[in-house]
CHARMM-style PDB file with segment names, atoms N, HN, CA, C and O in Angstrom:
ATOM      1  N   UNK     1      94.989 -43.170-147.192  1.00  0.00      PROA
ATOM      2  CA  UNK     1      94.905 -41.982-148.006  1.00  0.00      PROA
ATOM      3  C   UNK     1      94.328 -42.295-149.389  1.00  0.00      PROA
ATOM      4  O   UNK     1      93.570 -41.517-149.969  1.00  0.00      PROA
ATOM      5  N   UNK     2      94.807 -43.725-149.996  1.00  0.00      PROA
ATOM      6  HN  UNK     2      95.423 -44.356-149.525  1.00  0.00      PROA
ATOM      7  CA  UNK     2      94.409 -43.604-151.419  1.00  0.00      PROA
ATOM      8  C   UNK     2      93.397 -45.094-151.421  1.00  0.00      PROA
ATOM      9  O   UNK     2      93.502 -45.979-152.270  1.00  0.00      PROA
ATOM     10  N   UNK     3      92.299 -45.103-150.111  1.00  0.00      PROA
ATOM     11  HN  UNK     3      92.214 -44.384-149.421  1.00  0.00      PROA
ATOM     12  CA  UNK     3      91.619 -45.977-150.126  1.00  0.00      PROA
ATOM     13  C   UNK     3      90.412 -46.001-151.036  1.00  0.00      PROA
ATOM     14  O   UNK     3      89.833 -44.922-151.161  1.00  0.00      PROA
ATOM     15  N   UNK     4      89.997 -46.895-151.600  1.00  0.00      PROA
ATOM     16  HN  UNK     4      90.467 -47.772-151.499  1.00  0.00      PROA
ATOM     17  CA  UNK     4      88.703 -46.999-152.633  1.00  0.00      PROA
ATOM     18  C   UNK     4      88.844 -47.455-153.824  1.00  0.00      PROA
ATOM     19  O   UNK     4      89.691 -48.344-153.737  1.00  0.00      PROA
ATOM     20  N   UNK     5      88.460 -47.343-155.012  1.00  0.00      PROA
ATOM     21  HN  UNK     5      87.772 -46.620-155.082  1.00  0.00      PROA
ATOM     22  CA  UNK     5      88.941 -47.706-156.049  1.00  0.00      PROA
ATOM     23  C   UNK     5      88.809 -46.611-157.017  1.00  0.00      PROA
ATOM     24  O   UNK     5      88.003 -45.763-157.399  1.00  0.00      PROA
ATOM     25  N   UNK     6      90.291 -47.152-157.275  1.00  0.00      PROA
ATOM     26  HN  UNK     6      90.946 -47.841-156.964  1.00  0.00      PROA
ATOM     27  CA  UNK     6      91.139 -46.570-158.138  1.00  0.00      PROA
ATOM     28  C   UNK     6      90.341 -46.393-159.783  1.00  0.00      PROA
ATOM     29  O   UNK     6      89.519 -47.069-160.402  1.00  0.00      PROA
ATOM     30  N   UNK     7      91.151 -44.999-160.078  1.00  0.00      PROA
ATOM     31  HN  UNK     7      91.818 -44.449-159.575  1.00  0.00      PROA
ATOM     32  CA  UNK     7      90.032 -44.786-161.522  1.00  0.00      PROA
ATOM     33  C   UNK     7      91.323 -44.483-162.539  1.00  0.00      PROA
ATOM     34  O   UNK     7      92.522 -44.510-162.262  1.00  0.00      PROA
ATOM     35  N   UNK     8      90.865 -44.275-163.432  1.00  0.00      PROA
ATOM     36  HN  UNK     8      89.891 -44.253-163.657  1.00  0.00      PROA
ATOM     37  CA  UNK     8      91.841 -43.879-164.865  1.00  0.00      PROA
ATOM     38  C   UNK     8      92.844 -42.999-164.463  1.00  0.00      PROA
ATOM     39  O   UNK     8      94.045 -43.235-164.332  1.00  0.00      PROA
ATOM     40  N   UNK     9      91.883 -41.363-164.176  1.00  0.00      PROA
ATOM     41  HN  UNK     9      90.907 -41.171-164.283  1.00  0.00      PROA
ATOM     42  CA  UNK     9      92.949 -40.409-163.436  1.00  0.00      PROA
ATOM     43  C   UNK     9      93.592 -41.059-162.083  1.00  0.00      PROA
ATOM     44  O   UNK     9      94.507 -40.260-161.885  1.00  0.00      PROA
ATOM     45  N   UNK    10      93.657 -41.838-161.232  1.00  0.00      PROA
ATOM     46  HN  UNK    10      92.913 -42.487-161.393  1.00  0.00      PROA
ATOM     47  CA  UNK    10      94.730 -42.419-160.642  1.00  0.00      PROA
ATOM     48  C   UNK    10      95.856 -42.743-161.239  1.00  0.00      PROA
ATOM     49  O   UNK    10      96.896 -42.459-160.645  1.00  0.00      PROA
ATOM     50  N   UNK    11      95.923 -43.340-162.410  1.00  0.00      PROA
ATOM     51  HN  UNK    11      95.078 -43.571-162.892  1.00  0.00      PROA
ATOM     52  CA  UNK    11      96.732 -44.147-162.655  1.00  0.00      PROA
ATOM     53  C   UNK    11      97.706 -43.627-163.264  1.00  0.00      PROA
ATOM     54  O   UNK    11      98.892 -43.926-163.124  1.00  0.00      PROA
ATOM     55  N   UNK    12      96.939 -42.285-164.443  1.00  0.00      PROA
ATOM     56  HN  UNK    12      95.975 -42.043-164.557  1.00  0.00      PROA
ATOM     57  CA  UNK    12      98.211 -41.436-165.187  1.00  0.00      PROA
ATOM     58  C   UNK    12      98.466 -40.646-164.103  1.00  0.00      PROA
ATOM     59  O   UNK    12      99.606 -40.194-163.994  1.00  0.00      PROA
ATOM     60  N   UNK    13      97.505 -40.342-163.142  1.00  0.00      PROA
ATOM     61  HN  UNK    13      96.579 -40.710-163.230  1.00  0.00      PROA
ATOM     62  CA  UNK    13      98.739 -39.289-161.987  1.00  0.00      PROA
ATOM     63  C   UNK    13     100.050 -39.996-161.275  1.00  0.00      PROA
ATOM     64  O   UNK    13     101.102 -39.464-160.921  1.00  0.00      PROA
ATOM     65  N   UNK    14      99.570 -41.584-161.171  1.00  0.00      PROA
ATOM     66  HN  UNK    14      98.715 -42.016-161.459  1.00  0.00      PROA
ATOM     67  CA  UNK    14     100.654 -42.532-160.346  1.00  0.00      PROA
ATOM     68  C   UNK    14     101.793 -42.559-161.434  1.00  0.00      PROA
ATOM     69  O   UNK    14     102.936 -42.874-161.105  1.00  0.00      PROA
ATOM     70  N   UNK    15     101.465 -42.213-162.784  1.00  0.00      PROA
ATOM     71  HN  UNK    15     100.536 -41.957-163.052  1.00  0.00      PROA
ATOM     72  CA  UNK    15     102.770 -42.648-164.034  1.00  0.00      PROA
ATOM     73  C   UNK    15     103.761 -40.628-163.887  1.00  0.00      PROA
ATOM     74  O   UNK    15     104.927 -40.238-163.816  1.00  0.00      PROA
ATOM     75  N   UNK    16     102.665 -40.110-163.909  1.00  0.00      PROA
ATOM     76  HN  UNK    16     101.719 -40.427-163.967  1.00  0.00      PROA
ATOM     77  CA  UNK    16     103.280 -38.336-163.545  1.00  0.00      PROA
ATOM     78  C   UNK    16     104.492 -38.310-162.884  1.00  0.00      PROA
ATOM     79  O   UNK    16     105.683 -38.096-163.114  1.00  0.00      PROA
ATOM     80  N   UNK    17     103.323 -38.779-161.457  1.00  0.00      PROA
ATOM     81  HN  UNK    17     102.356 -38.953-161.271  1.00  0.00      PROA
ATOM     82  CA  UNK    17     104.420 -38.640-160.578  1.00  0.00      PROA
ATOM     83  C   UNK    17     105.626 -39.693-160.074  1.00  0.00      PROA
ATOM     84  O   UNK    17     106.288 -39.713-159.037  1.00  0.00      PROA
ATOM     85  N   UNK    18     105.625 -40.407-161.050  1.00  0.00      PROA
ATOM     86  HN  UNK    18     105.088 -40.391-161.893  1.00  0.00      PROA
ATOM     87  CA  UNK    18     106.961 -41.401-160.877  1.00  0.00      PROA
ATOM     88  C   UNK    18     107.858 -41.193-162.173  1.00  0.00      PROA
ATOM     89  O   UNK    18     109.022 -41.573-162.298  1.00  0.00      PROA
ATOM     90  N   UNK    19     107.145 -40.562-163.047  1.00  0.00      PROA
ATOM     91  HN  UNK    19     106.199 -40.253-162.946  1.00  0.00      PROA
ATOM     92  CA  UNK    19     108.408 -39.786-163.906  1.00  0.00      PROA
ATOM     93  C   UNK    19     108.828 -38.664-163.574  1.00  0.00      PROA
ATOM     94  O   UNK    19     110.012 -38.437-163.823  1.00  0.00      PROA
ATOM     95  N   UNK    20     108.130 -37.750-163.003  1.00  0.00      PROA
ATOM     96  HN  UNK    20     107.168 -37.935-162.801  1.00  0.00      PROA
ATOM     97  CA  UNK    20     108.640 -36.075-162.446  1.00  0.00      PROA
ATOM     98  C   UNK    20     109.430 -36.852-161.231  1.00  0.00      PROA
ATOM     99  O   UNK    20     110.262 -35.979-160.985  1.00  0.00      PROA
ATOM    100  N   UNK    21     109.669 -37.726-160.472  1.00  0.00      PROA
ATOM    101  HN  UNK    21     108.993 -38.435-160.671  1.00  0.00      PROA
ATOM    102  CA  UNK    21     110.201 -38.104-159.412  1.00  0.00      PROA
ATOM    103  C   UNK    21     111.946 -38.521-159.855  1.00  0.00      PROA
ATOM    104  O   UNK    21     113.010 -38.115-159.389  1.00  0.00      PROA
ATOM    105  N   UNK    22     111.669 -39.375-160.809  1.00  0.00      PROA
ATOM    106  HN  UNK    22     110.805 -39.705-161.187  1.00  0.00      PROA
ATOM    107  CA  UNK    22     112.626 -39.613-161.294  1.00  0.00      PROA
ATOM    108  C   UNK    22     113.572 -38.915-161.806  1.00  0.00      PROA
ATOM    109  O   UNK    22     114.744 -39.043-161.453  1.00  0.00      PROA
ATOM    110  N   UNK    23     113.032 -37.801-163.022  1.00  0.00      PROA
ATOM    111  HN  UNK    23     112.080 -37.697-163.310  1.00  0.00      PROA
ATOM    112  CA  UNK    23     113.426 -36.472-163.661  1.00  0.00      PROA
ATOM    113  C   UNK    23     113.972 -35.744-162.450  1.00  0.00      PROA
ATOM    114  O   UNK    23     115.197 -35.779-162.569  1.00  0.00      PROA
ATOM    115  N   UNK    24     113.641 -35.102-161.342  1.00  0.00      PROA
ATOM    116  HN  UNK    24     112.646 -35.074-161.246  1.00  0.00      PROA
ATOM    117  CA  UNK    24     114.234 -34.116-160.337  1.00  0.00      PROA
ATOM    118  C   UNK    24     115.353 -35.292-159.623  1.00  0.00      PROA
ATOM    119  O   UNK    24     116.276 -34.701-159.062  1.00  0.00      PROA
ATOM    120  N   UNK    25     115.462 -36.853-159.527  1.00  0.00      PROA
ATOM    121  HN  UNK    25     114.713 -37.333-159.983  1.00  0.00      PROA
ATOM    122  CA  UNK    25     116.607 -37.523-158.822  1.00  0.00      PROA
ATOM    123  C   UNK    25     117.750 -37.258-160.336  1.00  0.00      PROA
ATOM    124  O   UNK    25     118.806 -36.656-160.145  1.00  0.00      PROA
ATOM    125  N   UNK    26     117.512 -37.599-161.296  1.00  0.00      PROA
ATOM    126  HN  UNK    26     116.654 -38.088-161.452  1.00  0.00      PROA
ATOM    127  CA  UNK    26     118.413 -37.696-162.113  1.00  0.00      PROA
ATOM    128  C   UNK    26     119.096 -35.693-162.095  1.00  0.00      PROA
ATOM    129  O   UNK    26     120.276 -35.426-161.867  1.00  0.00      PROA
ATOM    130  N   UNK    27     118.286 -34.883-162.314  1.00  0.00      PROA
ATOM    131  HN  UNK    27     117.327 -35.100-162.499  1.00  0.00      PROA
ATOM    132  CA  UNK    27     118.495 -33.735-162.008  1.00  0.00      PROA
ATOM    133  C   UNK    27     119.506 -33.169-160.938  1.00  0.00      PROA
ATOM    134  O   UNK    27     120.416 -32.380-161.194  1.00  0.00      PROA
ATOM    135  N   UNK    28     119.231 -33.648-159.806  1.00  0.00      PROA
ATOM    136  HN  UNK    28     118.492 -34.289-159.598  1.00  0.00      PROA
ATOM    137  CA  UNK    28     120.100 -33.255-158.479  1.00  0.00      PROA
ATOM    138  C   UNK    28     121.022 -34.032-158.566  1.00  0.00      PROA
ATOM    139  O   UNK    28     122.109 -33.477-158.725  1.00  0.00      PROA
ATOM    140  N   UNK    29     121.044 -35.679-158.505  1.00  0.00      PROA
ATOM    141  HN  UNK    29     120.160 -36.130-158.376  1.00  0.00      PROA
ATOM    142  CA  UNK    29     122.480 -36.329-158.820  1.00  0.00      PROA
ATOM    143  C   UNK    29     123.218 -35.944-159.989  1.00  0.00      PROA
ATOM    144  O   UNK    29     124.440 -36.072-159.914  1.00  0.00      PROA
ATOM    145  N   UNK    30     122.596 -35.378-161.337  1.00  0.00      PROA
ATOM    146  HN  UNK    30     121.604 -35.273-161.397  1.00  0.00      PROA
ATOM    147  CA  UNK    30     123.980 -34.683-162.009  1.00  0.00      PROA
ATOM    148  C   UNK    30     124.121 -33.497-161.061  1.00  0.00      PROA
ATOM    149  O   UNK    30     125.333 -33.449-160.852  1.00  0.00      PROA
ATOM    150  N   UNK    31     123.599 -32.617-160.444  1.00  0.00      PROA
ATOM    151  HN  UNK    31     122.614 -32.656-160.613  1.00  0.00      PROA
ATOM    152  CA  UNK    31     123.911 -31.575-160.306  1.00  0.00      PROA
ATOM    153  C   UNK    31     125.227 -31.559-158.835  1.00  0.00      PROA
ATOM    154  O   UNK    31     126.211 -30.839-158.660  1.00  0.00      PROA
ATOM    155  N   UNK    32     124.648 -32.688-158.015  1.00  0.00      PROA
ATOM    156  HN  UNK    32     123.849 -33.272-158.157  1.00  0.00      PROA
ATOM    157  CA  UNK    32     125.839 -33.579-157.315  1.00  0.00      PROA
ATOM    158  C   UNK    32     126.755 -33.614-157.332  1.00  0.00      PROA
ATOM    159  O   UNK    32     127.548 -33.129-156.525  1.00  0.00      PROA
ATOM    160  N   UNK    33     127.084 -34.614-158.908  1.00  0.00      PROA
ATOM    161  HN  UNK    33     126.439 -35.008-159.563  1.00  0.00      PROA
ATOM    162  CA  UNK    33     128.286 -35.351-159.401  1.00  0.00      PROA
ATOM    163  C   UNK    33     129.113 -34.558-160.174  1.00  0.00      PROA
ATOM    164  O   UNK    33     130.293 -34.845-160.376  1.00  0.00      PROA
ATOM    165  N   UNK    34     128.539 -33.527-160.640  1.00  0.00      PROA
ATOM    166  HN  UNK    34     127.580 -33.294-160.476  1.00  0.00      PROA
ATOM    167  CA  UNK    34     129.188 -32.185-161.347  1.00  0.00      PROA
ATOM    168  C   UNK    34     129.947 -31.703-160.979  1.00  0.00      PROA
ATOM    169  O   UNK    34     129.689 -31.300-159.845  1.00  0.00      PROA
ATOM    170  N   UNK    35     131.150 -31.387-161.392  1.00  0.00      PROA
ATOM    171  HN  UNK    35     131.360 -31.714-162.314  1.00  0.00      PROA
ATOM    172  CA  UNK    35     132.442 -30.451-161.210  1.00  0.00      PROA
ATOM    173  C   UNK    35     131.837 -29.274-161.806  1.00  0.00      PROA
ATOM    174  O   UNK    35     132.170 -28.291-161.145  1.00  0.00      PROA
ATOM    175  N   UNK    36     131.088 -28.968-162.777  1.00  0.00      PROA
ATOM    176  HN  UNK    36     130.817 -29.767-163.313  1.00  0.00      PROA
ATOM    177  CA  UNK    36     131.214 -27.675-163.483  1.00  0.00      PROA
ATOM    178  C   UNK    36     130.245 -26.589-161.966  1.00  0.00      PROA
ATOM    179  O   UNK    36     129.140 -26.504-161.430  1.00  0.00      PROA
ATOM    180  N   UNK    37     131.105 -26.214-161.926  1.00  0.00      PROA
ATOM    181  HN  UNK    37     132.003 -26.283-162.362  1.00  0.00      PROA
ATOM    182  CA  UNK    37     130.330 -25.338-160.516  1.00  0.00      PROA
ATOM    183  C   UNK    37     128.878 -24.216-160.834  1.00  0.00      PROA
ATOM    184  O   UNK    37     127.978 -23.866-160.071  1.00  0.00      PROA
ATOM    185  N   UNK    38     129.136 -23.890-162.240  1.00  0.00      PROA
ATOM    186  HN  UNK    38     129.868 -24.175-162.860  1.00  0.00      PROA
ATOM    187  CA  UNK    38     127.691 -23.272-162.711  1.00  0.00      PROA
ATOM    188  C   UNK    38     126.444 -23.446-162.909  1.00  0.00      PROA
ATOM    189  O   UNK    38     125.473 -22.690-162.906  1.00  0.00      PROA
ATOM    190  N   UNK    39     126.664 -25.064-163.164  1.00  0.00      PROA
ATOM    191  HN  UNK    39     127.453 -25.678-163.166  1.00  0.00      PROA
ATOM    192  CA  UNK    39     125.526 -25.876-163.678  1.00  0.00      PROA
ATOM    193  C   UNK    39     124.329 -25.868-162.966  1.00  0.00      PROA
ATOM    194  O   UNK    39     123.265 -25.806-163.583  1.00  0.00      PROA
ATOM    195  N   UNK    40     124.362 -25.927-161.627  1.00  0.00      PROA
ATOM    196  HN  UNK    40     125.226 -25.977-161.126  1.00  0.00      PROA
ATOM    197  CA  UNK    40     122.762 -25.463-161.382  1.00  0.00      PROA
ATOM    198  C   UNK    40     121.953 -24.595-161.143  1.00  0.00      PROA
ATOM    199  O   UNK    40     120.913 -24.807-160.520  1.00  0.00      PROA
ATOM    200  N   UNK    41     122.418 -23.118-161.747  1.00  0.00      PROA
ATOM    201  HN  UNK    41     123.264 -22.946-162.253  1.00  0.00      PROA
ATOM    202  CA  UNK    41     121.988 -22.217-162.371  1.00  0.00      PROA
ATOM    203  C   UNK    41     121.000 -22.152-163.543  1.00  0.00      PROA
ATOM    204  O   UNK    41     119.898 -21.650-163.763  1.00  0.00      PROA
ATOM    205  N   UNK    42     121.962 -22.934-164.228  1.00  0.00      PROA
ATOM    206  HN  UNK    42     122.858 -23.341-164.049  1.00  0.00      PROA
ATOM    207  CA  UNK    42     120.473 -23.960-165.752  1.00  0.00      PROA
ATOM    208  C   UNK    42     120.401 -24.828-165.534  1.00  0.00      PROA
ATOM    209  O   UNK    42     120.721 -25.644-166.398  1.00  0.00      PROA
ATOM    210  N   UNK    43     119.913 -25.326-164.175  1.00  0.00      PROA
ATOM    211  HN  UNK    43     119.653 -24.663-163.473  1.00  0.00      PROA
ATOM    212  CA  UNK    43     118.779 -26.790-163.904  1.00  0.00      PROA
ATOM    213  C   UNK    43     117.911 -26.186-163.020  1.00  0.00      PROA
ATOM    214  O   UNK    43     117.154 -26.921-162.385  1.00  0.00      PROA
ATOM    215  N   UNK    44     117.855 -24.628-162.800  1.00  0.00      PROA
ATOM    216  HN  UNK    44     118.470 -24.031-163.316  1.00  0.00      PROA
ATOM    217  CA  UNK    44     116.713 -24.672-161.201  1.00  0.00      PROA
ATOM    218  C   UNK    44     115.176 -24.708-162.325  1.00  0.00      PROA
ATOM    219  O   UNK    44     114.209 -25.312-161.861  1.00  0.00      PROA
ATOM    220  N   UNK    45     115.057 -24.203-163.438  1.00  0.00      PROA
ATOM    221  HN  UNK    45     115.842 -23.712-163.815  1.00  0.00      PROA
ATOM    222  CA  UNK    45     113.624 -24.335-164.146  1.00  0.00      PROA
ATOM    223  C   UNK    45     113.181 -25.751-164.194  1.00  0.00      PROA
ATOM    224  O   UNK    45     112.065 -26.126-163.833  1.00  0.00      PROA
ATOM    225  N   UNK    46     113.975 -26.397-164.589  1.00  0.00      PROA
ATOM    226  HN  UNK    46     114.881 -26.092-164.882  1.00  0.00      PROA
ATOM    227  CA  UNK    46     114.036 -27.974-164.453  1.00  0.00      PROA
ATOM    228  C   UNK    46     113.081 -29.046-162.899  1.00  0.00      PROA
ATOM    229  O   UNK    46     112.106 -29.741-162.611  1.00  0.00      PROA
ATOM    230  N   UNK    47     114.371 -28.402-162.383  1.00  0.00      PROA
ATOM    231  HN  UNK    47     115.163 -27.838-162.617  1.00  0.00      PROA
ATOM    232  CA  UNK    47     113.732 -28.566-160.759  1.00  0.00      PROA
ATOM    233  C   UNK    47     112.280 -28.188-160.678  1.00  0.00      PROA
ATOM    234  O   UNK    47     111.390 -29.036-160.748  1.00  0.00      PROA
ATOM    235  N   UNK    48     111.964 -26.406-160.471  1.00  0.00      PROA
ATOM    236  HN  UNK    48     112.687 -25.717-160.413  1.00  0.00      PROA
ATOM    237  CA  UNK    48     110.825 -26.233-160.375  1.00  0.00      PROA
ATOM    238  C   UNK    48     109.963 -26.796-160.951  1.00  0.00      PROA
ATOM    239  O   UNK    48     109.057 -27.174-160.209  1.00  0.00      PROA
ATOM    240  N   UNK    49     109.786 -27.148-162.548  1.00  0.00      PROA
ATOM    241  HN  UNK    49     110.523 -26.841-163.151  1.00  0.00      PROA
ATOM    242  CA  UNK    49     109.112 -28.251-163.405  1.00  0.00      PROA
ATOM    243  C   UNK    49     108.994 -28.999-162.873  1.00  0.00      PROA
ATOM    244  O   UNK    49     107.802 -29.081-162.574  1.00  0.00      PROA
ATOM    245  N   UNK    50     110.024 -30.407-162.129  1.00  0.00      PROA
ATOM    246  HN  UNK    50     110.991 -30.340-162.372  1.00  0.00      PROA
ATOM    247  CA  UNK    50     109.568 -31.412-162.133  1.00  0.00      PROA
ATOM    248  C   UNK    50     108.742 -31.304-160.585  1.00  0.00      PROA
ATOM    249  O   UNK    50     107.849 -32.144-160.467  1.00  0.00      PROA
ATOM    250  N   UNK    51     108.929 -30.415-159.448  1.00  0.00      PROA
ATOM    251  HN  UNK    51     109.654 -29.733-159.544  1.00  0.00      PROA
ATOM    252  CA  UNK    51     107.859 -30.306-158.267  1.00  0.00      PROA
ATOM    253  C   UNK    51     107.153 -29.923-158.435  1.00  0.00      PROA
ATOM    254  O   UNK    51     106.526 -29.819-157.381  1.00  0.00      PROA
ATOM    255  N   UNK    52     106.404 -29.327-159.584  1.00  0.00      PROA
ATOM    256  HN  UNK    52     106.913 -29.412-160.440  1.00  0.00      PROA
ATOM    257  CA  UNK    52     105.266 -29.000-160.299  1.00  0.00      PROA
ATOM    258  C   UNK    52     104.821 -30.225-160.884  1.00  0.00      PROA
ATOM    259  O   UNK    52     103.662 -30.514-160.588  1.00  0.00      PROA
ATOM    260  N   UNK    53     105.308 -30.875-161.491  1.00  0.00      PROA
ATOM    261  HN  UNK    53     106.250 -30.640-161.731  1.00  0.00      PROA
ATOM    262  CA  UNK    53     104.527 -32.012-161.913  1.00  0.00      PROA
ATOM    263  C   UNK    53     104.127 -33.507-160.739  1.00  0.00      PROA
ATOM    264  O   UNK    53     103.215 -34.321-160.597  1.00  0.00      PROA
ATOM    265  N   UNK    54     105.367 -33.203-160.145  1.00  0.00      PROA
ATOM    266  HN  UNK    54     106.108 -32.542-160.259  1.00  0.00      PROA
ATOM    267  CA  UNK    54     105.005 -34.285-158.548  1.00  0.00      PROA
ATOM    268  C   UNK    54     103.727 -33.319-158.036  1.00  0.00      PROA
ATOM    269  O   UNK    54     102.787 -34.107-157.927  1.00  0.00      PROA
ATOM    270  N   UNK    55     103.285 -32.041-157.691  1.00  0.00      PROA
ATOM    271  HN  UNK    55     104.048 -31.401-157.779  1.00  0.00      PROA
ATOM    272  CA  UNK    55     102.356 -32.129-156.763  1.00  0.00      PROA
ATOM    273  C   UNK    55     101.062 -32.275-157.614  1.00  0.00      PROA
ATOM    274  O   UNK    55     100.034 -32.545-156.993  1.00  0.00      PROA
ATOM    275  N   UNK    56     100.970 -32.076-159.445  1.00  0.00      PROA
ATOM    276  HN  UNK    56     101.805 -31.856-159.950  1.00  0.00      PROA
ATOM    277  CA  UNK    56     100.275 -32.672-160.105  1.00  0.00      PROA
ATOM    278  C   UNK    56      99.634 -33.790-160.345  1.00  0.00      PROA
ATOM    279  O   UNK    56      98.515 -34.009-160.811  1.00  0.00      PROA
ATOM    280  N   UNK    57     100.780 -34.718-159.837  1.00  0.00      PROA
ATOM    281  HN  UNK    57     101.688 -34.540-159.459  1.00  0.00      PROA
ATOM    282  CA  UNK    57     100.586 -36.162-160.104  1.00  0.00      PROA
ATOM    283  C   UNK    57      99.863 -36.433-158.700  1.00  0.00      PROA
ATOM    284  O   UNK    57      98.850 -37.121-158.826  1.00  0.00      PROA
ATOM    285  N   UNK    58     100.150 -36.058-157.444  1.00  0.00      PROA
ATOM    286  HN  UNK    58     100.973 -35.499-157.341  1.00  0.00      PROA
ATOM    287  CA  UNK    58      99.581 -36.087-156.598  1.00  0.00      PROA
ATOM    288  C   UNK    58      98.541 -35.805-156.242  1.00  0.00      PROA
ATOM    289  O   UNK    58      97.939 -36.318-155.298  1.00  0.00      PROA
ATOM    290  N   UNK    59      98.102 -34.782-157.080  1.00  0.00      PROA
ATOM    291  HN  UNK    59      98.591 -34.365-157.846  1.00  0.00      PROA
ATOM    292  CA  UNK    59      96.387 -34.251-156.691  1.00  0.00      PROA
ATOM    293  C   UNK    59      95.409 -34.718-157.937  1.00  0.00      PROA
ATOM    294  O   UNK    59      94.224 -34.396-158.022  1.00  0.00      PROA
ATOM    295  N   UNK    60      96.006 -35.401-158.733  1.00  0.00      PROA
ATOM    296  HN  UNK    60      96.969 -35.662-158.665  1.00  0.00      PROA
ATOM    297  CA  UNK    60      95.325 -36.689-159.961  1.00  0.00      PROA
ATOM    298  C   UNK    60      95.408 -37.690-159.000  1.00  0.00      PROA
ATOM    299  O   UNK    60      94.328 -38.269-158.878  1.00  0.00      PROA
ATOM    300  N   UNK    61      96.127 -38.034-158.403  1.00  0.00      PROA
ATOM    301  HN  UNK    61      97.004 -37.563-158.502  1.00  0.00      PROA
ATOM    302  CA  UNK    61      96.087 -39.342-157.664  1.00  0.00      PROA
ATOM    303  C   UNK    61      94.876 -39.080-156.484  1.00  0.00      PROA
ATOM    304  O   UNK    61      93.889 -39.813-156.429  1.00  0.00      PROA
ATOM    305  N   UNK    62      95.018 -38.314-155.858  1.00  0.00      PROA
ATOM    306  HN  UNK    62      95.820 -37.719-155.903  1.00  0.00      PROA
ATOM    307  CA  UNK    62      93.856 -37.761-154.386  1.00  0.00      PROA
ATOM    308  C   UNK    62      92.335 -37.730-155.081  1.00  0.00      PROA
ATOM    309  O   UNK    62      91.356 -38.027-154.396  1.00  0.00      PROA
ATOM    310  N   UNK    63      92.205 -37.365-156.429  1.00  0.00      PROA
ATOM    311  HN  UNK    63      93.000 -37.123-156.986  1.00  0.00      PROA
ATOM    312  CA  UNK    63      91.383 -36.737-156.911  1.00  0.00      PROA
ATOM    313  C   UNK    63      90.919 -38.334-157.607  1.00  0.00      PROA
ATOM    314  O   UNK    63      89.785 -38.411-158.078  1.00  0.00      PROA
ATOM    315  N   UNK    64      91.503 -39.131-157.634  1.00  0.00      PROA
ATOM    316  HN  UNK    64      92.425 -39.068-157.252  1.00  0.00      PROA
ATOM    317  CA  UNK    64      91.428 -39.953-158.996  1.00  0.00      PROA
ATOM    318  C   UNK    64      90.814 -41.691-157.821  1.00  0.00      PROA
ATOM    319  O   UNK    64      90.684 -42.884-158.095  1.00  0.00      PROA
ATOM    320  N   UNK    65      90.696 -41.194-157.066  1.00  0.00      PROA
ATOM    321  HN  UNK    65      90.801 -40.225-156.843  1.00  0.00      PROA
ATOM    322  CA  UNK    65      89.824 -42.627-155.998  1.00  0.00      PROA
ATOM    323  C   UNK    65      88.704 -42.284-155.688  1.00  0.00      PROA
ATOM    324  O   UNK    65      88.530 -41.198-155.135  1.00  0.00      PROA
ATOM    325  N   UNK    66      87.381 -43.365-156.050  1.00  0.00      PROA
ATOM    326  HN  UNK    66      87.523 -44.246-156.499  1.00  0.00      PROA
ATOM    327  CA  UNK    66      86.311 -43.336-155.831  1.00  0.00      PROA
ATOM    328  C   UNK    66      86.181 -43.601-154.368  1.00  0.00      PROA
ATOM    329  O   UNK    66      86.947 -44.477-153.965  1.00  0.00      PROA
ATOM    330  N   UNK    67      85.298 -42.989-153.356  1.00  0.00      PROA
ATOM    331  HN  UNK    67      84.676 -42.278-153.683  1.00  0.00      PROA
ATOM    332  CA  UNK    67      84.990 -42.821-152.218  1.00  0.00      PROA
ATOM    333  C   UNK    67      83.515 -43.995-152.140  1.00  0.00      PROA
ATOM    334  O   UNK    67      82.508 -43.979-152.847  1.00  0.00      PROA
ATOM    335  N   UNK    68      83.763 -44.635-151.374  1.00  0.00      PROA
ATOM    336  HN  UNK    68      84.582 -44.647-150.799  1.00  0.00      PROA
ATOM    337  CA  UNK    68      82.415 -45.714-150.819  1.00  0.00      PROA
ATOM    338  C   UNK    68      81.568 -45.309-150.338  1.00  0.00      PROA
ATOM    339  O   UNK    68      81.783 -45.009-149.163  1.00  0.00      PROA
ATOM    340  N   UNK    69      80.525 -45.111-150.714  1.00  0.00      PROA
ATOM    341  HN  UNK    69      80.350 -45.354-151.668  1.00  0.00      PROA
ATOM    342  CA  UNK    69      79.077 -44.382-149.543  1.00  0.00      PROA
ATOM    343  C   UNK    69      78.956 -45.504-149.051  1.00  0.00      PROA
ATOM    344  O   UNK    69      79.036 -46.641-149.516  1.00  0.00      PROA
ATOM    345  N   UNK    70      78.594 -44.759-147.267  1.00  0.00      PROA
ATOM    346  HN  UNK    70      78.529 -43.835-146.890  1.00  0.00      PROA
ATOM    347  CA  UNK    70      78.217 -45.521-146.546  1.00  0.00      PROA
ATOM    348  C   UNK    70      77.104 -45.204-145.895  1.00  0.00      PROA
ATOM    349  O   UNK    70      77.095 -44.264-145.101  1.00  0.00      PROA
ATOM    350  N   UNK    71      75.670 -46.190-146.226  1.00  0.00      PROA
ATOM    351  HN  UNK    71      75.677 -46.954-146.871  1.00  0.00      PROA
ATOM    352  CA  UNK    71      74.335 -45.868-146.080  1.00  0.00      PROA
ATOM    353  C   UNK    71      73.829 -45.764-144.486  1.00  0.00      PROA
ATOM    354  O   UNK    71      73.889 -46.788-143.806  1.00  0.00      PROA
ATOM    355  N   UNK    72      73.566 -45.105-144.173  1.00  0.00      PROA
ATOM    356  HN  UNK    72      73.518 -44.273-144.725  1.00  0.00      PROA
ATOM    357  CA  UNK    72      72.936 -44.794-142.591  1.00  0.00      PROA
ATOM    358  C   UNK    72      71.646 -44.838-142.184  1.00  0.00      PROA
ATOM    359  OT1 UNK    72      71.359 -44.588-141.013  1.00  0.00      PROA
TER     360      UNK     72
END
């Protein structure tokens, strides 16, 4: 999928999406570990944010590899 070489926009999409990845685990494990039973009521914007920024980081990453011509 992410064969070729890698360019600039690869690399901040690979940093995106391993902080929005992180941000939505830390997100759901408080929302987990939480007793307060309301609380993820004010984390779903959160959530949506950070799967907005994962499928961001993902289409910088798709977008961000140079393709090899191959001469015929």
């Amino acid at each position: 999928m992410f064969e070729g070489e890698k360019t600039l926009v690869f690399w901040i999409g690979l940093i995106i999406l391993a902080l929005a990845s992180v941000g939505l685990f830390a997100i759901v494990w408080y929302d987990a570990v939480s007793f307060y039973q309301y609380w993820w009521k004010y984390s779903v914007p959160f959530i949506v944010a950070a799967i907005v920024f994962i499928l961001i980081g993902l289409y910088m990453m798709m977008s961000g590899v140079k393709k090899e011509r191959t001469e015929t």
